[in-house]
Every structure is written in structure tokens, then in C-alpha cells.
C-alpha atoms as one frame of an Amber mdcrd trajectory, in Angstrom:
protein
   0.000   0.000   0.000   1.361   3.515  -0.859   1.805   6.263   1.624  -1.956
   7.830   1.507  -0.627  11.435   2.164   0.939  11.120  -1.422  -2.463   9.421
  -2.919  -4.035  12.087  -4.794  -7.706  12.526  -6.745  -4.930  13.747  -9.653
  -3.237  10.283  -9.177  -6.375   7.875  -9.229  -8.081   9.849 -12.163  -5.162
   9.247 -14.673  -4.769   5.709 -13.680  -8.593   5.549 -14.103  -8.658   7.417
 -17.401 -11.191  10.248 -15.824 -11.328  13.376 -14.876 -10.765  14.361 -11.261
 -14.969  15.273 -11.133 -15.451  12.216 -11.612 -13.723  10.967  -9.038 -14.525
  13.195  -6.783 -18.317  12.170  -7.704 -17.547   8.904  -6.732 -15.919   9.169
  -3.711 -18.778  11.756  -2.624 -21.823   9.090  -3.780 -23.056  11.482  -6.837
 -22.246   8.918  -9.237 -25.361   9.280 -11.108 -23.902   9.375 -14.812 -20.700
   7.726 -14.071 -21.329   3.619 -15.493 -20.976   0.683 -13.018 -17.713  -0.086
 -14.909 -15.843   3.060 -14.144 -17.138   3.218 -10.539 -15.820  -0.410  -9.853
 -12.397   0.753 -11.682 -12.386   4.080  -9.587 -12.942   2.089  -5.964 -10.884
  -1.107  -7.246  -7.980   1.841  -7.093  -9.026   3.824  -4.375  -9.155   0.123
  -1.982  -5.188  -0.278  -3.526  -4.242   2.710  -3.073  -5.261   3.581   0.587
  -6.621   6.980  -0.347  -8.210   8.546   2.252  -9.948  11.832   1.521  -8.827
  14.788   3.552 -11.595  16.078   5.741 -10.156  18.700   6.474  -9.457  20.507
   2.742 -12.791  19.643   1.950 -14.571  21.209   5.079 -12.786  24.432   3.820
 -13.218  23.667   0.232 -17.156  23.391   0.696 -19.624  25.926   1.987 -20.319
  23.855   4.572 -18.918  20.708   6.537 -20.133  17.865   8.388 -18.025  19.076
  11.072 -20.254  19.214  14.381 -18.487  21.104  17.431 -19.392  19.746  20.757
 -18.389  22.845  23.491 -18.367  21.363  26.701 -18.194  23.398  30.089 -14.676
  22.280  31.667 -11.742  24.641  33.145  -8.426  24.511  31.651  -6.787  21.325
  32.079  -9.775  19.621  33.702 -10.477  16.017  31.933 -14.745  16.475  31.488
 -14.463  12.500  30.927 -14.112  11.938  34.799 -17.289  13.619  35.194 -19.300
  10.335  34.295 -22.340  12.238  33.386 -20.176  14.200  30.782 -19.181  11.242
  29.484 -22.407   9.673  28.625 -23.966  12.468  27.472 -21.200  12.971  24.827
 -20.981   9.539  24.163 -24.107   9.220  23.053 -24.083  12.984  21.273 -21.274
  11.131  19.173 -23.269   7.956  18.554 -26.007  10.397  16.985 -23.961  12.290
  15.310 -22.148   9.318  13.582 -25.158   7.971  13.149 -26.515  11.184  10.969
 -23.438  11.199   8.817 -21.480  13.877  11.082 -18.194  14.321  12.554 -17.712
  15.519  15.971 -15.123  17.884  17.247 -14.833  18.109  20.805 -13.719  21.021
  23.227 -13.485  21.596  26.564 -13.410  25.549  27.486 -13.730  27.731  30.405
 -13.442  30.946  28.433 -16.001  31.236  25.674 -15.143  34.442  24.293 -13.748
  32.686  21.235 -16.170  30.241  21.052 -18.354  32.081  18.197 -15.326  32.976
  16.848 -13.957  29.460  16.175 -16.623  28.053  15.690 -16.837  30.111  12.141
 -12.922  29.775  11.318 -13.362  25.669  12.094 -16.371  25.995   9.580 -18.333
  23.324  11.055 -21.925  22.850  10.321 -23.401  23.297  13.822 -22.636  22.772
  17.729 -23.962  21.247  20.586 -22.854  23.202  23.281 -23.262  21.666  26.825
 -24.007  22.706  29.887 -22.617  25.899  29.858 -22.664  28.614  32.940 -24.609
  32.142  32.255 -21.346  33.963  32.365 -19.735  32.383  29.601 -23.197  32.215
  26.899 -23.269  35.974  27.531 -20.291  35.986  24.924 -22.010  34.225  22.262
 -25.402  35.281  22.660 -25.493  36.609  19.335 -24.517  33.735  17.576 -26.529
  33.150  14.376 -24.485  32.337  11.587 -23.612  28.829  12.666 -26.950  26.457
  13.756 -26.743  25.503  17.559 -28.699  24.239  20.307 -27.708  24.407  24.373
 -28.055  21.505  26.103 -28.939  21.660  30.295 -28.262  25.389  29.879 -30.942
  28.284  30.630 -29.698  31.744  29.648 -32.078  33.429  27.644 -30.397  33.886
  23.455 -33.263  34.930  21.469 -33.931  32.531  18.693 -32.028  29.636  20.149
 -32.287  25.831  20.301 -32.425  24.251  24.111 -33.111  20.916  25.493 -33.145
  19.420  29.425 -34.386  17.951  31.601 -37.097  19.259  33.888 -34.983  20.064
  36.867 -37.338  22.082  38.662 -40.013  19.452  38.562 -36.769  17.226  40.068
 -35.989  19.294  42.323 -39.675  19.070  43.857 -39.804  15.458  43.519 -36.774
  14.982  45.822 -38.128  16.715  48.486 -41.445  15.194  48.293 -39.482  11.900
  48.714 -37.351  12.865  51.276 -40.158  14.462  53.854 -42.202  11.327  52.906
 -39.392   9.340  53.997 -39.270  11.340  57.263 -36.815  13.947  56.819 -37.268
  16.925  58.304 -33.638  18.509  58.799 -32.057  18.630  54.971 -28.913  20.031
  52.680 -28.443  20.542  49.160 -25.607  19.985  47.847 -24.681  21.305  43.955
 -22.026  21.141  41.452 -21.687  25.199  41.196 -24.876  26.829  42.427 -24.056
  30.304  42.416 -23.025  29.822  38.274 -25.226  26.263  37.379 -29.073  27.310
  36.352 -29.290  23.327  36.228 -28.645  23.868  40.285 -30.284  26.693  40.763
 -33.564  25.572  39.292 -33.681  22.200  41.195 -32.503  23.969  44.188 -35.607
  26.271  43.866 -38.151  23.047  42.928 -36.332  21.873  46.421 -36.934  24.638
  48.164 -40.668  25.494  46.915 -41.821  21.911  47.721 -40.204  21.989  51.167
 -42.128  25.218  51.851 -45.067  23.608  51.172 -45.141  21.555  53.686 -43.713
  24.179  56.357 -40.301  23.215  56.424 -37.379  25.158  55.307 -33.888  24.790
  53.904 -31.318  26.792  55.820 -28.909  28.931  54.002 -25.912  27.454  55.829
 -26.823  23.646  54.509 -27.333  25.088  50.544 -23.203  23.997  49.602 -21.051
  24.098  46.505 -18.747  20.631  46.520 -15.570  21.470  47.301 -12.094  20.081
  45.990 -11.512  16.574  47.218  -9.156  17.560  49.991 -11.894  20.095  51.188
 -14.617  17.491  51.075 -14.188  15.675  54.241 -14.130  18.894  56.198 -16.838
  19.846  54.527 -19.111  17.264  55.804 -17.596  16.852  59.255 -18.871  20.743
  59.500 -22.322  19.797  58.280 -22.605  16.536  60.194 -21.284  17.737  63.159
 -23.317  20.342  63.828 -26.191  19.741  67.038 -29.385  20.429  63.944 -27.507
  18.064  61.451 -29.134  17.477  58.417 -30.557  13.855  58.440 -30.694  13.666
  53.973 -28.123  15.095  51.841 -29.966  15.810  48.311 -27.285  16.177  46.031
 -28.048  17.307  42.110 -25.856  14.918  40.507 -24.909  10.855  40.829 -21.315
  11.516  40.923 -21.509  13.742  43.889 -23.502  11.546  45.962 -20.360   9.227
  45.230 -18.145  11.450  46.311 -20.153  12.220  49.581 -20.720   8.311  50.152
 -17.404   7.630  49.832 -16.168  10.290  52.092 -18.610   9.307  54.661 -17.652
   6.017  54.519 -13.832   7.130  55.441 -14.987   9.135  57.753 -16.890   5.509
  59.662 -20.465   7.083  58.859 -22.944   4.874  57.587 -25.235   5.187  54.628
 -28.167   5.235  55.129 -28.436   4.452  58.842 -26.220   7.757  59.605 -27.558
   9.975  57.281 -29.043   9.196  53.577 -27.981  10.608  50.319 -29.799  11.053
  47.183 -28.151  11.427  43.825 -29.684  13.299  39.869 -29.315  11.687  36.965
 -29.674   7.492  37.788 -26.062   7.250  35.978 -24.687   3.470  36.267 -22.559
   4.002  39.094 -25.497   4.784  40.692 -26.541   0.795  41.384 -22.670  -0.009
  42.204 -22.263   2.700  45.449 -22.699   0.938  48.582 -25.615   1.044  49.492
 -27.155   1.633  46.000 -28.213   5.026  45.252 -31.819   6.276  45.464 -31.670
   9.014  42.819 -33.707  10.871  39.549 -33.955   9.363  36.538 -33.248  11.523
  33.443 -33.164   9.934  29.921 -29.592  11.058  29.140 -29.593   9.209  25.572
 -33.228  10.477  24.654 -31.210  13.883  25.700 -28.555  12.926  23.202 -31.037
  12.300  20.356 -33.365  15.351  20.704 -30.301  17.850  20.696 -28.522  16.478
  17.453 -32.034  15.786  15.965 -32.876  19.554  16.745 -29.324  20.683  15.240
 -29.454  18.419  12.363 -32.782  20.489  11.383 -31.521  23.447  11.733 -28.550
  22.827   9.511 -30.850  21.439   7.160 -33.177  24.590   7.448 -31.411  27.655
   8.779 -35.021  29.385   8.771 -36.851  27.122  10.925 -38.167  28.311  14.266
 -36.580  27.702  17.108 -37.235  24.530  19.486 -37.202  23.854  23.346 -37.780
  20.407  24.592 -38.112  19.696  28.351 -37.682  16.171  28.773 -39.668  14.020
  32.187 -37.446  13.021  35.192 -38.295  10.340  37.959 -37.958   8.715  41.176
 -35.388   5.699  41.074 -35.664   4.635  44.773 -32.834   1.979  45.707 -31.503
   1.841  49.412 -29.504   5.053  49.985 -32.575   6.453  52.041 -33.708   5.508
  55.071 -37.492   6.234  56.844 -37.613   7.964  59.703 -40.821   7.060  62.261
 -40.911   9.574  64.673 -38.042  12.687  63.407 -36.853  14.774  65.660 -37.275
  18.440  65.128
């Protein structure tokens, strides 16, 4: 096999006796006039040769790629693949994509000043941009010249794609559960919820429903999860403390991990100690010990809707708009205990 970075259209078309159109026809399925006999010579010499077309040149070449930018929400240096719900979601954004004939092109960013920016000199066809905190969309909120749709994101961009999940509703749901259960003393704990309107907005459903039912959340016991070294101290603080919080409602699966496996360091037991309660019913969420009680979300029904959404748009850079606010749901396991008779 030749070296493919010296295999050129140039190369196959005079060993096929065609022009470099037709080739290119060929290797782009518009074969339409081209006879059966030239198109088995063409891809006889193409499978010999090892060509492989150069994305690249022809994103730039056409008006348009199949280049799909995925912008995920991670600061410099961080690895988004060790947050597991990160990786599933883009996962299964890539499965789509493939799926729909489109290449993916991944970024983690911090600083999306240049986002709009690149996104027009990489010349892809659309982005997916995920979970992304209000201060950084504020730099792209007039981006319309490449089709896009925000994913678990809620600041307001006037003519803008957005799917999620409905965290508020979530948010409710968990403290129905929990006061059910017998908890009357609680804490939230969030990813980022001064910066996260996925935390803020199931911090609020929390809140609302708890006030409902004449119960409150104190300020003090509403926490951001610290660095791992911070973590322990964190909870000794909270745990501690003579009005400890019986049920730790956290807003994501991998931070009711975190929190079980500090807890377990620390000789506290789950749930006879205090219960957690996870967001998202990731897999690791029936392997903690005990097995989390958590909110179902339909992370690959997520997936679908956003690239199905995008995919539209690229197609049809005048349609309207869509929003889709996917269901979430009680996945009870044994992370939660009932409390008979709490003590106020």
C-alpha cells in the first residue's frame, strides 16, 4: 500500500482514465452518470491505493462541513471525561452524530469568548454546546451564523435551540421523597450553584416543595462541593453540627459518590447515619454501597433530541426555534432511610 498522504484525486483519475470530477463524484456518492464499470475501476484503485480523503481541505473547500463542534463546560486542564455524566452524554451525542453522517469535534473551554469565533474559522456545520454557565453564553449570545442548540443550559439567546431535563419538577420530587421518607432537617448539595441554572432551578423546585409543607432549607446547609481535599471537612462541618441534616440531596450521581465515599472514610454509615440522594440514575449509581436512590433523566433520549434539533436546523437555517423539556423520575434503591418519629 502507498503512503496515503501522497495518494491524490490527480493520481487515481489518470490511472482511471477520468477526470478528477469524476472521481470526486464517486468518492462523494453522486455517481449518477458515471457507469458501473468506471465506478468499480475508480474504488478497485481507491481500496489499492489507501486513499483517504482529507476532511479537512474539503470542510474548507465546501460551503459547509459535516463538522459538528461539541463545546463542553470544563476549566483549563480539567479532563470532562471523569465527570461520568459528561461522558455519557457525549458519548451518546457522538453515537447520533455518527449515526446522521457527522463528525464531531470536541472542546473543553472555560473561556467562551472565542467560542463564536472558532466556531466560524473551524467551519463546522453546527454545535452542541453543553451545559454551559450564564457567564460564559453571555459571549455568544449573538450567535446566528452557525446552527446551535444548548443543552442543560438556561440563559435566555433569542432565537435559540435548548433541550433538558425538567430540573425544577426534580428538584420538587426529591423533596417530596425525602419528607415522605421522614426527613425533616435537609442540605443541598450542587455542582456550582451560584453559576449552574441546572442547580439553581432544582434547588428552587427543592426549596418550593419543602415550603409547602412548612419546612425550610437553611442557608448554611445550601453547599457548593468542594475540591476533594476540602470534602471531608466539609461534611464533618455539616454533620457535626447539634441540627444536622438527616438527607443530603445532592443534584448529581457523581456527587452523591463522592459524599458516600467520604462518609464512609470518615466511619459514617449510609443510610443508617444519614441518607444521600443522587440526579441523573447514571450506572454508578446501582454499584455505590448502598445503591443510590436518585432521579432518573433519559440522558440518551437527551442525546437524540439535541442532534435531531441541530441536524434540522442545519438542514433549514429558517426554521423556528425549538425547546424540549424532557420528564425526570424517582429511582428509589436503598440510599434512604425512613424515619418514624423525626426529631425536630
Amino acid at each position: 500500500m502507498r503512503d496515503v498522504n501522497l495518494v491524490t484525486l490527480k493520481e487515481i483519475a489518470r490511472e482511471a482514465g477520468v477526470s478528477m470530477t469524476t472521481v470526486s463524484n464517486v468518492i462523494n456518492g453522486n455517481a449518477g452518470r458515471v457507469s458501473a464499470a468506471t465506478i468499480e475501476r475508480i474504488e478497485e484503485i481507491i481500496r489499492r491505493s489507501g486513499y483517504v480523503p482529507n476532511q479537512a481541505a474539503r470542510s474548507l473547500a465546501q460551503r459547509e462541513s459535516h463538522i459538528v463542534a461539541i463545546i463542553a463546560q470544563g476549566h483549563e486542564g480539567e479532563n470532562m471525561f471523569r465527570n461520568p455524566y459528561m461522558a455519557e452524554f457525549i458519548g451518546d451525542v457522538t453515537i447520533e452524530l455518527q449515526r446522521q453522517g457527522y463528525f464531531p469535534l470536541l472542546r473543553f473551554t472555560d473561556d467562551y469568548r472565542d467560542v463564536e469565533r472558532d466556531l466560524l474559522g473551524w467551519n463546522v456545520a453546527g454545535a452542541v454546546l453543553c451545559g454551559a454557565f450564564d457567564r460564559n453564553l453571555q459571549y455568544i449570545k449573538g450567535l446566528s451564523s452557525v446552527p446551535a442548540v444548548l443543552t442543560d443550559t438556561y440563559f435566555p439567546i433569542p432565537d435559540m435551540n435548548y433541550v433538558c431535563v425538567d430540573d425544577l419538577t426534580g428538584g420538587r420530587i426529591a423533596a417530596q421523597y425525602l419528607t415522605d421518607m421522614g426527613h425533616v432537617r435537609l442540605a443541598f448539595i450542587g455542582n456550582s450553584v451560584e453559576e449552574s441554572g441546572v442547580d439553581q432551578l432544582r434547588l428552587q423546585g427543592f426549596s418550593e416543595e419543602l415550603a409547602r409543607r412548612s419546612l425550610s432549607l437553611s442557608p448554611e446547609n445550601v453547599l457548593t462541593l468542594p475540591e476533594p481535599e476540602h470534602q471531608e471537612a466539609m461534611l464533618r462541618a455539616l454533620l457535626d453540627h447539634p441540627a444536622a441534616p438527616t438527607a443530603l440531596f445532592c443534584t448529581a450521581d457523581r456527587i452523591a459518590a463522592q459524599i458516600i465515599h467520604v462518609l464512609r472514610r470518615q466511619g459514617r454509615s449510609v443510610p443508617q447515619d444519614v441518607s444521600v440522594m443522587g440526579f441523573d440514575d447514571l450506572p454508578l449509581a446501582g454499584m455505590t454501597q448502598p445503591p443510590l436512590t436518585t432521579l432518573g433523566q433519559d440522558i440518551a433520549g437527551k442525546a437524540r433530541a439535541a442532534v435531531d434539533i441541530l441536524v434540522r436546523h442545519i438542514c433549514d437555517k429558517t426554521a423556528p426555534a425549538e425547546c424540549i423539556q424532557q420528564d425526570v423520575w424517582l429511582v428509589e434503591r436503598s440510599s434512604v432511610r425512613r424515619i418514624e418519629s423525626p426529631a425536630n
